[in-house]
N, C-alpha and C positions, 0 to 999 in steps of 0.2 A: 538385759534390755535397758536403753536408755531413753528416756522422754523429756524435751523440750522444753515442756512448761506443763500442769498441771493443774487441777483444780480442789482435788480431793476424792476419796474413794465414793461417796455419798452423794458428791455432786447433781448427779442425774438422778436419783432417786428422789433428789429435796427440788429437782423444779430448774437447777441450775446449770449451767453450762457444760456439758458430758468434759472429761479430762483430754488431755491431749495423748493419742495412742501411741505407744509404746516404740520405738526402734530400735534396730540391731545393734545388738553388743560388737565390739571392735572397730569402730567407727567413732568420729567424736562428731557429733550432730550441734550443729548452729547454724543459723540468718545465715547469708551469702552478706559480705559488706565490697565495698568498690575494692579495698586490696588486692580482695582474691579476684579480680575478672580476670586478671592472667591465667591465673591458673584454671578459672571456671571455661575459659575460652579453650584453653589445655586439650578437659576431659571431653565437652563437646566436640573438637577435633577429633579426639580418640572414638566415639562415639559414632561419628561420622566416618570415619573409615573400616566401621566393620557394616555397620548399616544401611551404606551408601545412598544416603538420601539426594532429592533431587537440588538441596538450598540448605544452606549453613549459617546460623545464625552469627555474625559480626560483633564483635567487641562495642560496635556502637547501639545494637540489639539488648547486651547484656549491662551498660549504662542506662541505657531507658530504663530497663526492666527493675533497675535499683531505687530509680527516682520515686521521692514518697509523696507526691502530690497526691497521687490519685491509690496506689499503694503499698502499704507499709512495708519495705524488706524487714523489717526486725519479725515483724510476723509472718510474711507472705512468702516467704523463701526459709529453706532449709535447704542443709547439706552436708553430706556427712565424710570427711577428714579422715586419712588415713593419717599412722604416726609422722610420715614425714610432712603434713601440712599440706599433702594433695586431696584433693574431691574428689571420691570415687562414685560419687551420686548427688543427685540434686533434686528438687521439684520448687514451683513457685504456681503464682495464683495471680490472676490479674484479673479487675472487676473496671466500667464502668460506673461513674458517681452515680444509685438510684436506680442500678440496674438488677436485676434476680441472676442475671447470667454470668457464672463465674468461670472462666478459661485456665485452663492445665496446662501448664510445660514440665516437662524434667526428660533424667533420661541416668543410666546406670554405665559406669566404665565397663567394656565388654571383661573386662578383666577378673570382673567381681559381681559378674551375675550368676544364677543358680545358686544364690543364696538365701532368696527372699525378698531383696532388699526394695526390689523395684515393687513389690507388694504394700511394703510397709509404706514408705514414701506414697503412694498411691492412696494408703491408707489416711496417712494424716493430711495430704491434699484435700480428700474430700472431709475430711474433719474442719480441718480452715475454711474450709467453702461455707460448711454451716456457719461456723464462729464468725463469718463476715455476713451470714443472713441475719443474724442473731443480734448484731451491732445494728443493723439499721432498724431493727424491728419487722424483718420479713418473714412470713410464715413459708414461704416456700420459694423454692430457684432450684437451678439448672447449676450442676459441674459438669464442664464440657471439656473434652478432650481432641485432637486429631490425631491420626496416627496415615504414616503409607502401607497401603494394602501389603506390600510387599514385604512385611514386618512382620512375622510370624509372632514371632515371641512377644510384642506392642499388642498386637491383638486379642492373642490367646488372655494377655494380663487386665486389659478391660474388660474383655466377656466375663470372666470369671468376677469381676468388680460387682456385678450387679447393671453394668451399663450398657444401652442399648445405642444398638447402629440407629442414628435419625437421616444423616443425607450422605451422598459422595458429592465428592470434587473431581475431575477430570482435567489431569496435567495434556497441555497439547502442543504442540511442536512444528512448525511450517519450515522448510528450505525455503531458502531465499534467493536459489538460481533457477529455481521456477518463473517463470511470467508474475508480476506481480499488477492484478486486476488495476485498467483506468478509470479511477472512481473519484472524480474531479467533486468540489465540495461544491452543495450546490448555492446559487444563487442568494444573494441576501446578508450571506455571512462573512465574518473573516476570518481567518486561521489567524492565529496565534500562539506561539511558542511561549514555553514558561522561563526560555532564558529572554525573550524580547517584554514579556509582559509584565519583568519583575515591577518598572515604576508603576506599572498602572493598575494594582491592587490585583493581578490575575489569580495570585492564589486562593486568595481570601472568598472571589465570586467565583474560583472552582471550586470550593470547598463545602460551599453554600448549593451549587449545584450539585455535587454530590449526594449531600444528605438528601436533598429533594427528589434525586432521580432513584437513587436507593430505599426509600422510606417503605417502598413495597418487595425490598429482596429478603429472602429468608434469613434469618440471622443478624442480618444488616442492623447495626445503631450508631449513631448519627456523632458526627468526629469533632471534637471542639478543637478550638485553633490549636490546643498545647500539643494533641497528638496529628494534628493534621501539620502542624509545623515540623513533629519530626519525621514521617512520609517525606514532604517535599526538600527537607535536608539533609534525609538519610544518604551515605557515601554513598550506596548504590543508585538514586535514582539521576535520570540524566535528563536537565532543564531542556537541553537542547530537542530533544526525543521526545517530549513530553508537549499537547498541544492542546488548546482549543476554540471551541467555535462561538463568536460572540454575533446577535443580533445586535447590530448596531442601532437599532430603532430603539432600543430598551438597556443596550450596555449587559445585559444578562448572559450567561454562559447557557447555552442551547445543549451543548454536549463535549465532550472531554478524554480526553488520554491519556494518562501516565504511565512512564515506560523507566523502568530500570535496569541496568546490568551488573551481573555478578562477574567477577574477575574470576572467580571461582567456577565460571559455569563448562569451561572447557575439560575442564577435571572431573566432573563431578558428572556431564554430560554427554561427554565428547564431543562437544561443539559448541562454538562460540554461540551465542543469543542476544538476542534485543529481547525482552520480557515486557507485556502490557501488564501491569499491575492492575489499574482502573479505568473500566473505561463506563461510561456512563450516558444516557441520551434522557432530558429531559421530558415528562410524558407532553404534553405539548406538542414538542416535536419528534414524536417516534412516529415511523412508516416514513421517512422522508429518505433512508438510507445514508443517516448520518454515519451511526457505527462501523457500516463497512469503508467508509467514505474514510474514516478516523485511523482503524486496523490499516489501509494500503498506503496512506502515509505513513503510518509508522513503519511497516514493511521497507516503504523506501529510505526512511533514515537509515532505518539499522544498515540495511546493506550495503547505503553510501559509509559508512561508517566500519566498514569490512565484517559488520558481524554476519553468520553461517546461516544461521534460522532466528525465524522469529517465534518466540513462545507466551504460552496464556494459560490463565486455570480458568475451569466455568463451574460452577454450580450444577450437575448436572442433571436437577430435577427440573431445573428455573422454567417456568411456564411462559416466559418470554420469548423461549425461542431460542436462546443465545448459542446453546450448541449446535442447533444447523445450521446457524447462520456461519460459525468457525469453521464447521464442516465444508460448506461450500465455497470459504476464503481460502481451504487447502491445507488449516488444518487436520492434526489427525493425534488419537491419543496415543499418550504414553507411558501412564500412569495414574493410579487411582489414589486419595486418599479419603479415608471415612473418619465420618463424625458419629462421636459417642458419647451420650448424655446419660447424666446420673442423677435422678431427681432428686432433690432433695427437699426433707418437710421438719422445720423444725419442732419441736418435742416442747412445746409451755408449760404441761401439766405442771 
């Protein structure tokens, strides 16, 4: 077995930082650095064609995820090397600055599972999760996980973790040679695209309306410019597609849309898509029928735009309502994914 970095056998018995746990022998275990994204984009690919998920994480996904602003690859990311300098596994950690909530990705080449390995990895994931409560001084947080329901073996390896289901997502999917509902925007406001609003600071005061309309969604925390910049410059999202509604009396963004497409989704889905990432209605203005008002526009771009259907994920405990209201826009699900949380309490004595 080989380990990463270490503290000493006594460690946790004297009060101090428990060691780093242990990985599989025949493997060389290290950080991910920018060299390997080729090759990390590789194994994800591979990855992705046994476990057909519904979205595949981009080369410009696994640059962010490198960036050490906010957190450390040398620490936050492992992965383990077969002799030819391929990844046959990986996990990494991503934390908001000040936040307890620490988020899990990885994943294991189908080629080299029923080893363990996705266990170990799993393992010292939530070890890092501590050692990052443990740096700010937090006596307790959350490692959090997603997985798609349809992921037998993703699930079976979290139940067994110790971690518990806390919410579903509900993947959903509308045809776009159905009638698309005349939900004209009402009175007062202006529409605005984020390719016509770049002079006019549009990102900035959706971003602002974001956090504000989110402040009360499960999970939700609040997007500073550095990550709200790469959203609206991610390859996939599309300015054009992308809209919102400003009260002119106040210059303020009332409610919002952002829409992206995967070049990928025809493969992955059988159908082209237009995809709402975010849509948002400040409380202020809710019950006015903005949201649906926001959804059948964007309805109508995609499809002027040749794409098949229009798709969205919801929350779908959210006490707002949001999945009936999809429901009655004509969407319809298609898939589930759950969330899995692993408390965590760090150990002072």
């Amino acid at each position: 077995m080989t380990t990463p970095s270490t503290s000493g056998p006594d460690a946790a018995a004297a009060g101090q930082a428990p060691a780093a746990p242990p990985l599989p022998d025949g493997l060389l275990w290290r950080p991910l650095t920018y060299a390997d994204i080729p090759r990390w984009h590789a194994l994800i690919q591979r990855i992705a064609d046994q476990d057909q998920p519904d979205w595949v994480e981009q080369r410009a996904d696994l640059e962010e995820a490198l960036r050490a602003s906010k957190n450390d690859p040398r620490r936050d990311t492992i992965a383990g090397f077969d002799a030819d300098g391929d990844p046959r596994a990986f996990g990494r950690l991503s934390r908001n600055p000040g936040s307890s909530l620490i988020h899990g990705a990885g994943g294991i080449d189908p080629a080299w599972r029923g080893r363990g390995i996705g266990r170990a990895v799993l393992t010292w994931q939530a070890w890092r999760a501590e050692m990052r409560l443990r740096e700010t001084g937090q006596a307790e947080g959350i490692f959090r996980n997603y997985v798609e329901e349809r992921n037998p073996s993703h699930l079976a390896l979290l139940t067994a973790s110790g971690s518990r289901i806390v919410r579903y997502f509900t993947e959903m999917t509308r045809p776009l040679d159905q009638p698309i509902p005349e939900l004209p925007v009402p009175d007062g406001l202006e529409l605005v695209t984020f390719a016509e609003g770049a002079g006019r600071g549009l990102s900035e005061l959706v971003r602002l309306a974001h956090n504000d309309a989110f402040q009360d969604h499960w999970g939700s925390e609040p997007r500073d410019q550095e990550s709200w910049q790469f959203t609206v410059s991610h390859p996939e999202f599309r300015a054009d597609w992308s809209v919102a509604l400003l009260d002119p009396s106040t210059g303020e963004v009332a409610a919002y849309q952002l829409s992206s497409y995967d070049p990928d989704s025809e493969r992955l889905l059988g159908r082209t898509e237009g995809y709402t990432d975010l849509l948002g209605v400040r409380r202020a203005w809710r019950g006015r029928g903005l949201a649906p008002a926001l959804l059948a526009e964007a309805m109508r771009r995609y499809r002027a735009a040749g794409m098949q259907n229009a798709g969205l994920g919801v929350d779908t405990e959210n006490p707002s309502g949001a999945l009936g209201l999809y429901e009655r826009m004509g969407y319809v699900p298609t898939q589930r994914s759950i969330v899995f949380d692993l408390p965590l309490s760090v150990n002072s004595a």
